[in-house]
FITORLO-582248 format. One record per atom (N, C-alpha, C, O): chain; atom name; x, y, z. Coordinates in Angstrom, 1 decimal. Layout:
<bapas>
A / CA / X / Y / Z
...
</bapas>
This chain:
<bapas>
A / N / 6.9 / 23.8 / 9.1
A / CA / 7.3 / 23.2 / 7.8
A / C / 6.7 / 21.8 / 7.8
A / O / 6.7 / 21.1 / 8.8
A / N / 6.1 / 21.2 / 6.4
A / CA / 5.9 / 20.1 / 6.5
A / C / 6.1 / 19.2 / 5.5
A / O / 5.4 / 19.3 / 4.5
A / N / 7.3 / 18.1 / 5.7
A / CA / 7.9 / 16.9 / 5.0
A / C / 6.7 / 16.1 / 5.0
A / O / 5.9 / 16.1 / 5.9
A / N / 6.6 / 15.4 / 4.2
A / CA / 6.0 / 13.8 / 3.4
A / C / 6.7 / 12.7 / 3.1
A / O / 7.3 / 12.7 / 2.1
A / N / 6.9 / 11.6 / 3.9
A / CA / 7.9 / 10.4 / 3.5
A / C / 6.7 / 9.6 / 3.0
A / O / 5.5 / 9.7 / 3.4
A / N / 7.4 / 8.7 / 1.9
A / CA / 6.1 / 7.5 / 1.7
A / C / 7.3 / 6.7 / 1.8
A / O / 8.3 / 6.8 / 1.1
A / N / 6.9 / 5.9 / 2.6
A / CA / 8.1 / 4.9 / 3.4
A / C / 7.4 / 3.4 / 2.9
A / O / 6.3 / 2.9 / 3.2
A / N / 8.2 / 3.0 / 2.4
A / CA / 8.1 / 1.6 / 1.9
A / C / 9.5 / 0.9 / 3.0
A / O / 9.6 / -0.3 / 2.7
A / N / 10.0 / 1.0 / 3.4
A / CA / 11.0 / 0.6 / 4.5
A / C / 11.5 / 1.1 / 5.7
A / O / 12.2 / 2.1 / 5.8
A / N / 11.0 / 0.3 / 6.6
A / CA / 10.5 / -0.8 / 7.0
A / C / 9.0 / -0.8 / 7.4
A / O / 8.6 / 0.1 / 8.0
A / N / 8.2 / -2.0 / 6.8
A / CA / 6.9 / -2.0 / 7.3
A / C / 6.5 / -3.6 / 7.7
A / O / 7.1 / -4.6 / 7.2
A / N / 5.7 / -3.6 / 8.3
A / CA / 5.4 / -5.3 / 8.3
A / C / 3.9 / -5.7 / 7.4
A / O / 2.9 / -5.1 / 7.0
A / N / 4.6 / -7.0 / 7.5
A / CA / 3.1 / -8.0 / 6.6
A / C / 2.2 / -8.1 / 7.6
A / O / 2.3 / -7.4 / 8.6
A / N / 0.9 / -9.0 / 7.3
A / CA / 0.0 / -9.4 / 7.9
A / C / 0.6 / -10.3 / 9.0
A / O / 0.1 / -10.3 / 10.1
A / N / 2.0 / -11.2 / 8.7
A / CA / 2.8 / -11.6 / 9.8
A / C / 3.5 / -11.2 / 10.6
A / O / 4.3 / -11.9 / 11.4
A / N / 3.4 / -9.9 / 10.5
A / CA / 4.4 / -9.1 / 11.5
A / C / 6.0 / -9.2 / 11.1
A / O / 6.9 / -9.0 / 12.0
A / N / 6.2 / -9.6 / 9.7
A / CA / 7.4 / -9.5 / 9.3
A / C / 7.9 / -8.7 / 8.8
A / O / 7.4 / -8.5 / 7.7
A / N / 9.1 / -7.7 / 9.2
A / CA / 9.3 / -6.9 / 8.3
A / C / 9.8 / -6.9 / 6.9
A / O / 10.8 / -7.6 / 6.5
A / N / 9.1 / -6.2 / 6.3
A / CA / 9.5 / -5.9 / 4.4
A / C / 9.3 / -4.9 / 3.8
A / O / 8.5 / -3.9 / 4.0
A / N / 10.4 / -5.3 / 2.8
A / CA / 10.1 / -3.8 / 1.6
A / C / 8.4 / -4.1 / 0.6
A / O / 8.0 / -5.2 / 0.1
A / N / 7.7 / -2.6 / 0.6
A / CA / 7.0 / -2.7 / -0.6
A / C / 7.3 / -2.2 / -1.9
A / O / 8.4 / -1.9 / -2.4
A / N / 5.8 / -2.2 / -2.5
A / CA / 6.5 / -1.8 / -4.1
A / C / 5.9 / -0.6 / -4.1
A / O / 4.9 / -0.4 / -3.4
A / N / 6.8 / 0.6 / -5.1
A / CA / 6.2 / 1.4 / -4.9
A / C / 4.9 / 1.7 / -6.5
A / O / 5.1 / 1.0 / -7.5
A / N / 4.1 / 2.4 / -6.4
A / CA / 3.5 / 2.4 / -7.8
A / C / 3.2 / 3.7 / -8.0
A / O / 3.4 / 4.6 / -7.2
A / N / 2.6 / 3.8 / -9.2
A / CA / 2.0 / 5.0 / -9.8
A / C / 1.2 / 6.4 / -8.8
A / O / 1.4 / 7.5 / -8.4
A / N / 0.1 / 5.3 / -8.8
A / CA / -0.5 / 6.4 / -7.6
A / C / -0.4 / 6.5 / -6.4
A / O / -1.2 / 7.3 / -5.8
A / N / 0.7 / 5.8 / -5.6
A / CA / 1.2 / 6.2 / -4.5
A / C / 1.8 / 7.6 / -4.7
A / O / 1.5 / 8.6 / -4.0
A / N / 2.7 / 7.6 / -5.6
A / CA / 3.1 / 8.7 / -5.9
A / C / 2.3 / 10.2 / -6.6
A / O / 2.2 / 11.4 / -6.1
A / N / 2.1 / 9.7 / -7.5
A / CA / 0.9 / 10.8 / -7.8
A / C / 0.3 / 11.5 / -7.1
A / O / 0.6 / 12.7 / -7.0
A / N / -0.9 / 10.9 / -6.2
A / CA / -1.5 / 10.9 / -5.0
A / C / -1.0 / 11.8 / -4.1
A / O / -1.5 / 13.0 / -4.0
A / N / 0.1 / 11.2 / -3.4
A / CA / 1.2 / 12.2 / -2.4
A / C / 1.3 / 13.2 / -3.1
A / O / 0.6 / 14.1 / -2.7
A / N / 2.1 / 13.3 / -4.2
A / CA / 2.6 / 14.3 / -4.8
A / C / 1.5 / 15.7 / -4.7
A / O / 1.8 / 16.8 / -4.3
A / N / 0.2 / 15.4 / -5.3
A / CA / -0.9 / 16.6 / -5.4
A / C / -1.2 / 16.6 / -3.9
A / O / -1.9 / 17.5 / -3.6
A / N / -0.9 / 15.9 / -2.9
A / CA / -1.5 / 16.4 / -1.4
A / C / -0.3 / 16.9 / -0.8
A / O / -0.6 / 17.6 / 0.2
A / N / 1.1 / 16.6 / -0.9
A / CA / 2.2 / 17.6 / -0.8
A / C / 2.1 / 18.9 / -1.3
A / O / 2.6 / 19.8 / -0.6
A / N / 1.4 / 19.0 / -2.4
A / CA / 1.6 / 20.3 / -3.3
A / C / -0.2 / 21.2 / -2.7
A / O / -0.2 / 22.3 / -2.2
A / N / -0.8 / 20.8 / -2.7
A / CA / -1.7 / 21.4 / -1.7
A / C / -1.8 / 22.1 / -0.4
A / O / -2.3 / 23.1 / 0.0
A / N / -0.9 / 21.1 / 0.3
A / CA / -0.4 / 21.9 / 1.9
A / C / 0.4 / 22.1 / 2.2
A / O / 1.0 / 21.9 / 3.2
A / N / 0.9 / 22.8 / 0.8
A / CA / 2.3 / 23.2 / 1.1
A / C / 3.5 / 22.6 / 1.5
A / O / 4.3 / 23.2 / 2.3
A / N / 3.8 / 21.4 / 0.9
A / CA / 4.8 / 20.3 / 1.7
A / C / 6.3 / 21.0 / 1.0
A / O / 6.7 / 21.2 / -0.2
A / N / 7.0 / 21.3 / 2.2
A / CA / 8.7 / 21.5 / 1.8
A / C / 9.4 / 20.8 / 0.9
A / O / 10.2 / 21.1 / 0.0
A / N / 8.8 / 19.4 / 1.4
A / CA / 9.7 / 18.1 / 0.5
A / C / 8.7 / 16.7 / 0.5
A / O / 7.7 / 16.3 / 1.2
A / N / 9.2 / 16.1 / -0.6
A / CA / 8.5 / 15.0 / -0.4
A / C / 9.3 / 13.8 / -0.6
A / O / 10.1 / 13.7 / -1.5
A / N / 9.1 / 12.7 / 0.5
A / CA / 10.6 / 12.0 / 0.0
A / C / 9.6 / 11.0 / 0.0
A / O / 8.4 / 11.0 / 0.3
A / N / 10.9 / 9.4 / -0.9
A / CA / 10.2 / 8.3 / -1.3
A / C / 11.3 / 7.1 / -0.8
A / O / 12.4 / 7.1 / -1.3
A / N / 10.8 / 6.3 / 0.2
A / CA / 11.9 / 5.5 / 1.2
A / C / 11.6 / 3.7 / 0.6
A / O / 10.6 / 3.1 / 1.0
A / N / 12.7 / 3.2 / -0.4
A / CA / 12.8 / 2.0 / -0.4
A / C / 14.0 / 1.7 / -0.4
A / O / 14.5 / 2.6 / -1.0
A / N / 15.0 / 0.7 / 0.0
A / CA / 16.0 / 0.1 / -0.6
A / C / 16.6 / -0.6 / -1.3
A / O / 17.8 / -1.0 / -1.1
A / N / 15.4 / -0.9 / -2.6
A / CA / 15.8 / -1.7 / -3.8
A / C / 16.0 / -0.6 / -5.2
A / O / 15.2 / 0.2 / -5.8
A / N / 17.3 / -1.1 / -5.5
A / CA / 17.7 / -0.3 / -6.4
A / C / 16.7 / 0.2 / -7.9
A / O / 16.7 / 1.3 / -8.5
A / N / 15.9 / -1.0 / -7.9
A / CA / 14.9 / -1.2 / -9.2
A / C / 14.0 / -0.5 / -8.8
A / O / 13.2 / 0.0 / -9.6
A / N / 13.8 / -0.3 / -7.5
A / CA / 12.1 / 0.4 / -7.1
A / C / 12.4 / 1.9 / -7.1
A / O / 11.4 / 2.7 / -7.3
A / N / 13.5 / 2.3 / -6.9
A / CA / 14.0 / 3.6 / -6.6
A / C / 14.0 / 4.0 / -8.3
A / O / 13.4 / 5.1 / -8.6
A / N / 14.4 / 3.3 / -9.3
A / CA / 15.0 / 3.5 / -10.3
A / C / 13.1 / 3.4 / -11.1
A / O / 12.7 / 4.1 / -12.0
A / N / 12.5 / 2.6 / -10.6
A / CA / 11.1 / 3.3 / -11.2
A / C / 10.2 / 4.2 / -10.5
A / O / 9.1 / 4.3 / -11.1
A / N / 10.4 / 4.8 / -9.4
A / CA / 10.4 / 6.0 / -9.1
A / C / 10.6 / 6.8 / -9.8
A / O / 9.7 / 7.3 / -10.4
A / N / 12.0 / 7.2 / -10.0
A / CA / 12.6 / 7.9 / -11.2
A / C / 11.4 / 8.1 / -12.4
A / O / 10.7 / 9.0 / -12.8
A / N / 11.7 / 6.4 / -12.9
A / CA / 11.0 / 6.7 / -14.4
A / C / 9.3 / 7.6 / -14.2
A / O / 8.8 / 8.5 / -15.0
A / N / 8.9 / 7.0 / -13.1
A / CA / 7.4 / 7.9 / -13.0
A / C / 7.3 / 8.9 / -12.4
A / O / 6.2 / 9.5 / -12.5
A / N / 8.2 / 9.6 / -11.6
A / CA / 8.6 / 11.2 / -11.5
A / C / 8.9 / 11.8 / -12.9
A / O / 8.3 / 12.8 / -13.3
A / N / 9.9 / 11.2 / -13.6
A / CA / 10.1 / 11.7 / -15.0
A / C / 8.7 / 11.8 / -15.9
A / O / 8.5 / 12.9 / -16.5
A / N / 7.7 / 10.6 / -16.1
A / CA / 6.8 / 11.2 / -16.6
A / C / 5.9 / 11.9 / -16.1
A / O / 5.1 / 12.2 / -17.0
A / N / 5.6 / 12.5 / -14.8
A / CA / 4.6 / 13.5 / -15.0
A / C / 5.2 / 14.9 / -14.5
A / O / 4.5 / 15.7 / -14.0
A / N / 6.9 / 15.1 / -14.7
A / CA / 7.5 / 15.9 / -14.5
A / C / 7.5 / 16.7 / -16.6
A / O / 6.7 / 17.6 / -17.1
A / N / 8.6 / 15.8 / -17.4
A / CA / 8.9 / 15.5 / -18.2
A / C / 7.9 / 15.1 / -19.6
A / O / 7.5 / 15.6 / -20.6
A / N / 7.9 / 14.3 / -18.9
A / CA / 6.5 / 13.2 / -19.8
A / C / 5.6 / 13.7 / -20.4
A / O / 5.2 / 14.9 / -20.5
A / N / 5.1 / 12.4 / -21.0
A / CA / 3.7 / 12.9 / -21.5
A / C / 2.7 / 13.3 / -20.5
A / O / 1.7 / 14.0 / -20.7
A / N / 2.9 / 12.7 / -19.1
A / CA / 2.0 / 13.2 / -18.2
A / C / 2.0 / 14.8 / -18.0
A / O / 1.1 / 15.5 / -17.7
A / N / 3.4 / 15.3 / -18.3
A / CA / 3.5 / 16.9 / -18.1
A / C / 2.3 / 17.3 / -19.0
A / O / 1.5 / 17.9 / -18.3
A / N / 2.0 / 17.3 / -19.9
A / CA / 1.0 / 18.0 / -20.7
A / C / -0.4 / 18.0 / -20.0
A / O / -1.4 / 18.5 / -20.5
</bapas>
């Protein structure tokens, strides 16, 4: 079986600090059609900011939903 995480938490900076990133459009997209190619079980999306998770959502919704569905 094969899972997909796109892990925005924990990673480090150029200073070796750890932080959250942001997530965006074609991170997801991206994953998404190479999940769906090799057959991925699941695909998960790892941040812990409420807003980043919550626009996740909104861009899973459009190319689930959306005008991107068309």
């Amino acid at each position: 079986m094969l899972y997909i995480v796109l892990l925005h938490y924990p990673v480090y900076n150029k200073e070796g600090k750890i932080v959250t990133t942001a997530i965006a459009n074609m991170d997801i997209h991206d994953i998404a059609r190479l999940a769906k190619t090799y057959g991925a079980q699941r695909f998960y999306i790892v941040n812990p900011i409420l807003e980043q998770r919550n626009l996740a959502q909104e861009i899973i919704s459009h190319w689930r939903e959306g005008y991107g569905a068309n």
